[in-house]
N, C-alpha and C positions, 0 to 999 in steps of 0.2 A: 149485162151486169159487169162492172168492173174488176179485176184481178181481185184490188181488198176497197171493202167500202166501209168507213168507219163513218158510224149514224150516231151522234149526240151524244157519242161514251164521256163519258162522269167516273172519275173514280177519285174516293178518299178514305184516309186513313186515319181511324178514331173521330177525337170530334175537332180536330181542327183545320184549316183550311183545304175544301178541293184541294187536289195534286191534278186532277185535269176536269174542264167542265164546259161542255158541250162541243165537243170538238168531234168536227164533219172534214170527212177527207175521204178520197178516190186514187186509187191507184193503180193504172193500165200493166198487161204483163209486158214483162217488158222493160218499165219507165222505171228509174231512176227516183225516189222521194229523199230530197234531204231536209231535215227537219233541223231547226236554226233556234238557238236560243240559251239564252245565261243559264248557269248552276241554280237549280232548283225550279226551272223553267215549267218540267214536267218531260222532258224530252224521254227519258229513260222509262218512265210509267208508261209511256204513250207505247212505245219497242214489245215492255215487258205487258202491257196489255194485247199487243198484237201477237205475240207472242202467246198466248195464255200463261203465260208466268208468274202474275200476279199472283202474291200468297193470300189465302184463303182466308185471312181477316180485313181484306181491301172489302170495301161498298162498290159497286160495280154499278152504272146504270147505260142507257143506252146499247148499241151494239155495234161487233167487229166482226164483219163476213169475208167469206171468198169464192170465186165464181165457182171453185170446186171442192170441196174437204181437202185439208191439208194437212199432212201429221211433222208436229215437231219433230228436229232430230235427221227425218227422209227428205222432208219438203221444204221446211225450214230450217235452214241453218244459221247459227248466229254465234257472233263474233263480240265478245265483250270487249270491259276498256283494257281489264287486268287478265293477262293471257293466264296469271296465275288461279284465279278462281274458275279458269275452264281446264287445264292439266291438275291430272292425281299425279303428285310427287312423288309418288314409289310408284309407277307404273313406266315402262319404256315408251317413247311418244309411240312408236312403232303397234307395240301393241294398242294405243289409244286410239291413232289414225283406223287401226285394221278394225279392231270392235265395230265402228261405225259403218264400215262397206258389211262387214259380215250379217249385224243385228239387221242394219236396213235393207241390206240391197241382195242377202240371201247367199253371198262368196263365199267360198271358202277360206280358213285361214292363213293358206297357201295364197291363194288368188287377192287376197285383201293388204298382205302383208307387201303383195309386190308392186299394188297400184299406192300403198301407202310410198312406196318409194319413189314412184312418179310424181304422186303430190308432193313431197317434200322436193326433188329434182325440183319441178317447176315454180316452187314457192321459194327457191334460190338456195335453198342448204346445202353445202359441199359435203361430198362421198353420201349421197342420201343413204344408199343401201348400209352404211355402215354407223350411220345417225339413228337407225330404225331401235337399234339398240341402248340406247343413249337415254338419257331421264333429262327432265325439264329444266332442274338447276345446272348441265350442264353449257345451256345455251345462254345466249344475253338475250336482254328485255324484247329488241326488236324482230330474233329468231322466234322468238315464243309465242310471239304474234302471228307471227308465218304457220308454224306445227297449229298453232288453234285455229289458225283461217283453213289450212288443209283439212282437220277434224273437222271442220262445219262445211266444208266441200266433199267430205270422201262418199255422204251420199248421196251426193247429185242431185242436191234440191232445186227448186225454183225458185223459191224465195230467201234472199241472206239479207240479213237484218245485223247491221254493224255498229254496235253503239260506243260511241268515242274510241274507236278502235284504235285511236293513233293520239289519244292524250296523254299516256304516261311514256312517250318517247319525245326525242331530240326532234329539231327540226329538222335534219336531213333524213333520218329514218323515217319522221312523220313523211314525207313525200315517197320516199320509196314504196313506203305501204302503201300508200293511195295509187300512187302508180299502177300500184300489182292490184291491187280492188278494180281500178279501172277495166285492166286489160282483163283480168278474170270473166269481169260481167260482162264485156265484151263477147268471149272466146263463146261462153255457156250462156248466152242470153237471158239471164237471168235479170230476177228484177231486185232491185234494191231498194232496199228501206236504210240509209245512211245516216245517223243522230251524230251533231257535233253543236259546238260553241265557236267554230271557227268561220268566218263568213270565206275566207278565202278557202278553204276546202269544201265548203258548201259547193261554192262555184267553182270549183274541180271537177267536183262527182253529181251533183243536178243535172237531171232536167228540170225537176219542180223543185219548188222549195216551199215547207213549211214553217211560220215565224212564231214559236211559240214565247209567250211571258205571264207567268204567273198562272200558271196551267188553263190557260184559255190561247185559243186562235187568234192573232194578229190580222196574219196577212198570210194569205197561199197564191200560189199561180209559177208561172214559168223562171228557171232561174234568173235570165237574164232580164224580164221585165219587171221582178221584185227588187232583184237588187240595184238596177241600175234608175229605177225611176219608181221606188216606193211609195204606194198609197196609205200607209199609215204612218204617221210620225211615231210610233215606237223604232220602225224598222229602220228612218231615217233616221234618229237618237243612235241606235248599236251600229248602223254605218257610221255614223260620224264619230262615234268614238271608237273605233279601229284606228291604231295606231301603224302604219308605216313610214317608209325612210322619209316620204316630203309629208311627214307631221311637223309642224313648226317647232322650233323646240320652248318650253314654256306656255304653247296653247295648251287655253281651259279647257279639257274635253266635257262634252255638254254632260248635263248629267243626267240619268235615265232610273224616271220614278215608278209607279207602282197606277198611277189613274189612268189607264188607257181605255178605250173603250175598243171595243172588237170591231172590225171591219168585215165585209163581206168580200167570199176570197175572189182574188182577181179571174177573170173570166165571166 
């Protein structure tokens, strides 16, 4: 069995449109999934259904397994887009980083506090030991990022699930964090579940990639053979309207509708 196998899951909310609908996907420990797709894609349902996070009046159908039980929080760690809806403003990061060694991994609050400092060391914060004390508004947007990727690290999960982790920053911070995303999942073999609207950060942090539009499957398979030689004209429409420096200036970017029909994923 694979790491996570998502069989047919369906989920919607009240009575209008799926937010996702039949969507089959496999995920090795290990591999790298970045999941690709516009604002209201379904990209973040798909996270927060793997996640069990879905609140309690979503319609659920289908299923999301794992090769082993996995408890949110130990196993799962996850990285929102807004570092401010994962930090309590009156709490010191310090104490937030430690809770999470202590609750899951059984430390003491001596022992928690100090590895919170190595996490914050290695997630780049200057004088860590002395940040530990420090509250969330005193940091910028893309420090906050860092303190909530170390909370969703401190207990040494397998699976980090990062949903637009790097859209409410600049573009040179957006790369630094991915950077440090990389190298982390590197260091700790961890596998990733990566959600963005960015096809050139897809292809940063992929192995696989998932094409989601209009909460149905596109197209899935290998980074580099989705994006460089796509079998569904949705996925060729969102490459070609990617805009960088040798875009023409004045080309029509094509425009990308709503009738697609799903393809079977590559492989």
């Amino acid at each position: 069995m694979s790491f996570l196998s998502v069989r047919g899951l369906g989920v919607a909310y009240g009575r209008g449109p799926p937010a996702l609908a039949d969507i089959t996907l496999a995920l090795d420990a290990g591999q790298r999934l970045a999941v690709l797709g516009e604002s209201g894609s379904g990209k973040s349902t798909l996270a927060m259904a793997i996640c069990g996070l879905l609140p309690p009046t979503a319609a659920v159908s289908g299923t999301v397994g794992f090769a082993a039980p996995l408890l949110l929080g130990r196993d799962v760690g996850v990285v929102f887009q807004d570092p401010n809806g994962s930090l309590n403003p009156v709490l010191s990061i310090g104490e937030q980083i430690a809770e999470v060694a202590v609750v899951h991994r059984g430390r003491s609050w001596r022992a928690a506090r100090a590895e919170a400092a190595r996490l914050l060391d290695r997630m780049g914060i200057a004088q860590p030991h002395a940040a530990l004390s420090r509250h969330p508004h005193e940091f910028s947007g893309g420090q906050r990022q860092r303190i909530a990727l170390a909370a969703a690290l401190a207990a040494d999960p397998v699976l980090l699930v990062a949903d637009e982790p790097t859209s409410a920053l600049d573009t040179v911070m957006q790369h630094q964090i991915v950077g440090l995303l990389d190298e982390l999942v590197r260091e700790r073999g961890l596998t990733l579940l990566f959600i963005t609207h960015d096809i050139a950060l897809a292809s940063m942090l992929g192995d696989e990639v998932a094409v989601l539009h209009g909460g149905r499957l596109m197209e899935a398979g290998p980074v580099a053979q989705v994006l460089r030689r796509p079998a569904h004209r949705y996925t060729a429409a969102l490459l070609a309207a990617r805009l960088d420096l040798d875009t023409r200036i004045g080309a029509r970017l094509p425009e990308i509708g709503a009738d697609f029909a799903v393809v079977v994923p590559h492989g």
